[in-house]
C-alpha positions in Angstrom: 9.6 -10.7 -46.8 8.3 -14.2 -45.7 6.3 -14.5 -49.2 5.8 -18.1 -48.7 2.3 -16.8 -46.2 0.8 -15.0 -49.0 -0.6 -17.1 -51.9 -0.2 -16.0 -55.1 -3.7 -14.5 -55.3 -3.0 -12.8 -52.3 0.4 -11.2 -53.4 -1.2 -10.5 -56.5 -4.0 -8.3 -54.6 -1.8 -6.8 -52.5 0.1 -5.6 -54.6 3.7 -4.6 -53.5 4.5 -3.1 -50.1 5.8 -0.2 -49.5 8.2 -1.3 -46.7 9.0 -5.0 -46.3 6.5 -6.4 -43.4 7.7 -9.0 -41.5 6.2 -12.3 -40.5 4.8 -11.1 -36.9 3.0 -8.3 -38.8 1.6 -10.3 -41.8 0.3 -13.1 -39.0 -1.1 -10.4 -37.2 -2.7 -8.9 -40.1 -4.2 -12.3 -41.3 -5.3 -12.7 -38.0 -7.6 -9.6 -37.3 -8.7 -10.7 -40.7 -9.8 -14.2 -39.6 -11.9 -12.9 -36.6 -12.9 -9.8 -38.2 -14.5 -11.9 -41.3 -16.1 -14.4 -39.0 -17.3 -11.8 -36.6 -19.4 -10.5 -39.8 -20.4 -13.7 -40.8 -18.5 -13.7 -44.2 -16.8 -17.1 -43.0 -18.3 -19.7 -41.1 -17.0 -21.5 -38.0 -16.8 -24.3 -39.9 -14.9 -23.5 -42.3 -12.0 -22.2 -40.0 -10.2 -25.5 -39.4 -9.6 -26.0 -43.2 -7.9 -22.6 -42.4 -6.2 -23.9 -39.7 -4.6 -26.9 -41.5 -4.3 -29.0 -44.3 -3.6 -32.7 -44.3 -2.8 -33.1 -40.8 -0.3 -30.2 -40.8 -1.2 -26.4 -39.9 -1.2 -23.7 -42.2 0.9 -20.3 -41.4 -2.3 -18.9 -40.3 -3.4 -21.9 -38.2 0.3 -22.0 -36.2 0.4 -18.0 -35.5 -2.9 -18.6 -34.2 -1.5 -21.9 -31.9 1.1 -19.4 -30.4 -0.9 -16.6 -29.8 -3.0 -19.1 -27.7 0.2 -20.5 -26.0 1.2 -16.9 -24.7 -2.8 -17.1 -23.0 -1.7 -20.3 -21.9 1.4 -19.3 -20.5 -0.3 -16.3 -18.7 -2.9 -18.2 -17.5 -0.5 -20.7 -15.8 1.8 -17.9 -14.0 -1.6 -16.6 -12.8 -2.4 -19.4 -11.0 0.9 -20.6 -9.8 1.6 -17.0 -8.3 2.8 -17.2 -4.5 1.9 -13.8 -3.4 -1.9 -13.3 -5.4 -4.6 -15.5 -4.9 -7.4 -14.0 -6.4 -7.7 -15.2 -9.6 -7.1 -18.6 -8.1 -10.5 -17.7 -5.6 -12.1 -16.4 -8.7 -11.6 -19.8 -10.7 -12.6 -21.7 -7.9 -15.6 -19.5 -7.2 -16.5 -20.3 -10.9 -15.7 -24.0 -11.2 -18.6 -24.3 -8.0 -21.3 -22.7 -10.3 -20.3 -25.0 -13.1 -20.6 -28.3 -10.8 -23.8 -26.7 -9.4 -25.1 -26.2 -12.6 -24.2 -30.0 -13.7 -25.8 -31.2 -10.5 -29.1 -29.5 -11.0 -29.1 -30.6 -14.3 -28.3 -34.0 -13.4 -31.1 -34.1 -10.9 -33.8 -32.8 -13.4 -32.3 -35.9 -15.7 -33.6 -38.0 -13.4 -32.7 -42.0 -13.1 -30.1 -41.6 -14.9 -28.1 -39.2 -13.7 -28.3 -36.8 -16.3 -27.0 -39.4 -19.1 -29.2 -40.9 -21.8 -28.6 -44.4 -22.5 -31.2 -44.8 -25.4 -30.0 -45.5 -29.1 -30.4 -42.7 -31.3 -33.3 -42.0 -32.6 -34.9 -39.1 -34.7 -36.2 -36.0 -32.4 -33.8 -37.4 -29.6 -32.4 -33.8 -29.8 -35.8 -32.4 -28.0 -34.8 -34.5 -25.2 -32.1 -32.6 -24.4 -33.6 -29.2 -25.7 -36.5 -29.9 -23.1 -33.8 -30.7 -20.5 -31.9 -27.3 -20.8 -35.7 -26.2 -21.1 -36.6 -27.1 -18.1 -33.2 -26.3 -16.5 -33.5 -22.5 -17.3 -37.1 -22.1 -16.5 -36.3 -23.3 -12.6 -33.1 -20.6 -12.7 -35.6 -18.2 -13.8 -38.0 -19.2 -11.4 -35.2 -19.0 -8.3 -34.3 -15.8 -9.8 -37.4 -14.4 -9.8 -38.4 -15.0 -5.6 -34.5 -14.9 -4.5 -35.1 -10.6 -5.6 -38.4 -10.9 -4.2 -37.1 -12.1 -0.7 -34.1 -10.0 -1.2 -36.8 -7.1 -1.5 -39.2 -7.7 1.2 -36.1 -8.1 3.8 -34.9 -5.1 2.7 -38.7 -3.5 3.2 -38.6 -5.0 7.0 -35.7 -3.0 8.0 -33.5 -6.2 7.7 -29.6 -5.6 7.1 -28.9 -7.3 3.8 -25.2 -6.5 2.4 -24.1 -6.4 -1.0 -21.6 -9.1 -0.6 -24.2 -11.5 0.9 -26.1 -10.9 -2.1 -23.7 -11.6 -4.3 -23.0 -14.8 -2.5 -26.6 -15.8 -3.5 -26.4 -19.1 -5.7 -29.6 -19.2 -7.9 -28.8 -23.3 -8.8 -30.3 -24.3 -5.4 -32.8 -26.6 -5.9 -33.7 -28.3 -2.6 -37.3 -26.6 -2.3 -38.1 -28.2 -5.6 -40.0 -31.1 -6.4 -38.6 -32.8 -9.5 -39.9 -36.4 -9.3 -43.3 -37.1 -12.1 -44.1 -35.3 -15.3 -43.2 -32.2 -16.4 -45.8 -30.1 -18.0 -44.9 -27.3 -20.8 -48.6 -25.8 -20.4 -48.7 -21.8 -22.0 -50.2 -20.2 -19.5 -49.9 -16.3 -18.6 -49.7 -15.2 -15.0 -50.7 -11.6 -13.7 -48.2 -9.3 -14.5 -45.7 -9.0 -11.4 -47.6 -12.3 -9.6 -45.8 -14.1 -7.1 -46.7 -17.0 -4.5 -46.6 -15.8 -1.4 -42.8 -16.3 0.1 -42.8 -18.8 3.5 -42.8 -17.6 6.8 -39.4 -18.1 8.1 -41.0 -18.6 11.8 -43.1 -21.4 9.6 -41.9 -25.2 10.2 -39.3 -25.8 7.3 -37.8 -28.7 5.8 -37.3 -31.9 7.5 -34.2 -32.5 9.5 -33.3 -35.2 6.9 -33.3 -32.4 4.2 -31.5 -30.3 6.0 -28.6 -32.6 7.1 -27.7 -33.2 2.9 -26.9 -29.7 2.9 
């Protein structure tokens, strides 16, 4: 038995084994532990990496963990190299174009400076970017919120609206919004199930200027 991955306190608690496990099934053991005690909050997140390693070198617990992400590594890789199946390629692409959406609205709601703050710290700077991911959800809320409600009075007027357009919907498009001045945070509670009226698609739009950035 590899006895150098149990401590001595460990051993000791264990007692002795009826059948000699070997190293794959101790690491995997240790492992389900790991998860399984952070999972219900008997360690911390921060305490893992002192798990993980000690004076620059890994533990026995932290390198089984290291390969057992290498074999998702290696899976990962083969996925997307595969000649003859492209989908989970699509599927990555499909989800790196919401993350750069997302950035871009959030850059634009940053506005100036492109979603960077430049400031020296300063106590409180963290409500900065708590109102910024603030203000971010509340407008993906907001597009949620009339995109169903359009979705809904199409359907309602007969139009032909397929599933697979729907789920083409992105709800980071942001070109109806006005983001320029102040934001105000006022409480306020609408009637329940009140929307704006949604725009008459017969109604002049947006300008042709708006319309040729997209």
């Amino acid at each position: 038995m590899p006895v150098e991955f149990l401590s001595d306190e460990q051993a000791e608690a264990y007692g002795t084994f009826a059948e000699e496990p070997t190293r794959p099934e101790l690491e995997r053991f240790f492992m389900l532990k790991a998860a399984g005690s952070l999972v219900t909050n008997q360690v911390r997140a921060c305490d893992l990496p002192r798990m993980f390693g000690r004076e620059g070198r890994p533990t026995p617990l932290g390198a089984a963990f290291a390969e057992y992400g290498r074999i998702a590594k290696t899976e990962h890789l083969l996925r997307v190299v595969d000649p003859v199946d492209d989908i989970y390629r699509r599927q990555m692409n499909r989800q790196l174009t919401v993350q750069e959406s997302r950035h871009k609205l959030a850059r634009d709601v940053c506005h100036g400076k492109r979603g960077t703050i430049h400031q020296a710290y300063r106590d409180g700077m963290e409500d900065q970017l708590g109102s910024l991911g603030l203000a971010l959800n509340a407008i993906v809320l907001w597009t949620t919120k009339y995109i169903d409600a359009a979705v809904a009075q199409a359907k309602a007027e007969c139009h032909e609206i397929r599933d697979e357009d729907i789920a083409r919907l992105s709800l980071l498009k942001h070109r109806n919004l006005n983001l320029l001045g102040r934001y105000s945070f006022t409480a306020s509670v609408p009637p329940a199930g009140a929307l704006r009226p949604l725009r008459d698609p017969d109604a002049p739009g947006l300008d042709e200027d708006d319309e040729a950035e997209e």
